[in-house]
C-alpha positions in Angstrom: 45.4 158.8 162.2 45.1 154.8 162.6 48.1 152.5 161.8 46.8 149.5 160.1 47.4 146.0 159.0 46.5 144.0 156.4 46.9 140.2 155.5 46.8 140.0 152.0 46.6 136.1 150.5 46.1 134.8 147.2 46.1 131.6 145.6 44.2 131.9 142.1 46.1 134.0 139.4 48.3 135.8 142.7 50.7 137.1 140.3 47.6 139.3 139.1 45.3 139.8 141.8 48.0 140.5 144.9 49.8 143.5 142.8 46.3 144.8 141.2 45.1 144.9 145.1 48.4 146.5 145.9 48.0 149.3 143.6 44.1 149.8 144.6 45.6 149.8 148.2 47.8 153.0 147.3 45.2 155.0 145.9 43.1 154.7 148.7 45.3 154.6 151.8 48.5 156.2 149.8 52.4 154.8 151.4 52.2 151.2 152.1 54.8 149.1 154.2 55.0 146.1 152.8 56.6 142.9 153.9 58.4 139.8 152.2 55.6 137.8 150.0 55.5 133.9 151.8 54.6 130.9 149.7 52.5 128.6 151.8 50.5 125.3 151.7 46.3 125.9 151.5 45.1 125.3 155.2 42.3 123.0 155.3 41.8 122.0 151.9 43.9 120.4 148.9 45.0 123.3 146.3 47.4 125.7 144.6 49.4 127.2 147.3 49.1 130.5 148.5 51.1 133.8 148.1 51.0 136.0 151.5 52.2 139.0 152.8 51.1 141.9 154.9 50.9 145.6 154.4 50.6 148.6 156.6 49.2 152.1 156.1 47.9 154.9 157.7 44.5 156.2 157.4 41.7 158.6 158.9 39.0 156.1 157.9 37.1 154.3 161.1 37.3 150.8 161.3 34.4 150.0 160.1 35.3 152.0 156.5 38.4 150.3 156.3 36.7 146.9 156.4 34.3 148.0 153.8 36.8 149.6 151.5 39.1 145.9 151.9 35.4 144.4 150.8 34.8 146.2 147.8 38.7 145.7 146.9 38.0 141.5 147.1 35.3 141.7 145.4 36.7 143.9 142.7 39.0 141.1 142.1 36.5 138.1 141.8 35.9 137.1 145.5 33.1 135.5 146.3 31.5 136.4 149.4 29.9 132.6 150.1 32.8 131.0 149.9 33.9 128.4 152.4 36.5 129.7 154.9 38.9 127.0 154.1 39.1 127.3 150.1 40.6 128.6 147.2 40.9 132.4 146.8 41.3 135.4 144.0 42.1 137.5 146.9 41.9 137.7 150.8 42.3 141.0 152.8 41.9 140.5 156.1 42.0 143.5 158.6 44.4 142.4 161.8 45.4 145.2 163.6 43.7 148.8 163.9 45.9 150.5 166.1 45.3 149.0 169.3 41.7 148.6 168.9 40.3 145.6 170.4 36.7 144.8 168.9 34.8 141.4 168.2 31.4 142.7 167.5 30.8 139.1 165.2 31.8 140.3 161.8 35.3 142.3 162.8 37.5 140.5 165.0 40.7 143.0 165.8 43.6 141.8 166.4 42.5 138.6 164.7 43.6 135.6 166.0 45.4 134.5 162.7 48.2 136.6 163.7 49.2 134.3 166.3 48.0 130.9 164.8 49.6 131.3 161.6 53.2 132.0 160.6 51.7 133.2 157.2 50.5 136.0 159.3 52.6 136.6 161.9 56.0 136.2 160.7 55.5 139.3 157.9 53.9 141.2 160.6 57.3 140.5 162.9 59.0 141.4 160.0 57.8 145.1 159.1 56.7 146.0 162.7 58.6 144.0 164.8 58.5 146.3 168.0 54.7 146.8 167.7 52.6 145.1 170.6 50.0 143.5 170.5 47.3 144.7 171.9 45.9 142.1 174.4 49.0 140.1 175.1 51.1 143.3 175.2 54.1 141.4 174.2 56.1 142.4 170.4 55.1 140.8 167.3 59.1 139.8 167.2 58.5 138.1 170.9 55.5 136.3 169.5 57.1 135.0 166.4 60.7 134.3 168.6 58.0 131.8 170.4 56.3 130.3 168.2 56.3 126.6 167.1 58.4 126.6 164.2 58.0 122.6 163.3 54.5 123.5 161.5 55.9 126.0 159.1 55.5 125.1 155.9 56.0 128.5 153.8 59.2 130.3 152.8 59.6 134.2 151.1 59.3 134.5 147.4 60.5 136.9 144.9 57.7 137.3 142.8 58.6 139.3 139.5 56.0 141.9 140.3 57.0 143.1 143.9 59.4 145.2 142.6 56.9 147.3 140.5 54.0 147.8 143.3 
């Protein structure tokens, strides 16, 4: 059984899309950890800002299922697949961790590299699995987010109505 992670992110109707994506999540992966939801700035373009949290589950699906099931989910809830990297969003789930599976193979990328450029990744990750390691740097997600610059933050947790319900 894999442990994996998941960045979720929204910033079109995320009081819809992030619990309907937490509640297709459950039925297909069952028990989900899930951290504190972040409000951030959008990165790289002018817009609404952003809800953000990750999750983590369990599952017996490879890698390359998981990816596809996340897929399906997005697009389920009105992602387009040509959008721009830096845009708005219905819903993002990106796959960071995989146990400790390290893979670039041009359309997975595990770990991703957003866990240690972005607090909107990393500091929900150092929150629910603090003790975890990374799997290149082999340091804790808590070390990592101990480090990190702190100046460029510009999120802080939210309460949204719906996160006691998921």
């Amino acid at each position: 059984m894999a442990l994996c992670f998941i960045s979720i992110g929204s910033n079109i109707d995320k009081d819809i899309n992030i619990p309907s994506s937490l509640h297709a999540l459950k039925q297909l992966f069952g028990e989900l950890l899930i951290s504190s939801v972040y409000q951030s700035k959008a990165v790289g373009f002018e817009g609404e800002d952003f809800y953000n949290l990750i999750v983590g589950f369990n599952t017996n699906l490879d890698v390359n299922n998981v990816a596809q099931r996340l897929r399906e989910i997005e697009l389920n809830h009105g992602r387009c697949r040509d959008s721009k990297k830096f845009s708005a969003r219905t819903l993002d789930l990106d796959l960071v961790l995989y146990d400790d599976l390290i893979l670039n193979d041009g359309r997975l990328q595990i770990p991703r590299a957003e866990i240690e450029d972005y607090a909107f990744v990393l500091e929900p990750l150092a929150e629910i699995a603090p003790d975890l390691r990374h799997p290149t740097s082999h340091r804790t997600y808590a070390e990592i987010w101990e480090s990190f610059d702190k100046r460029r933050i510009h999120q802080q947790k939210v309460l949204p109505e719906w996160l006691n319900t998921v």
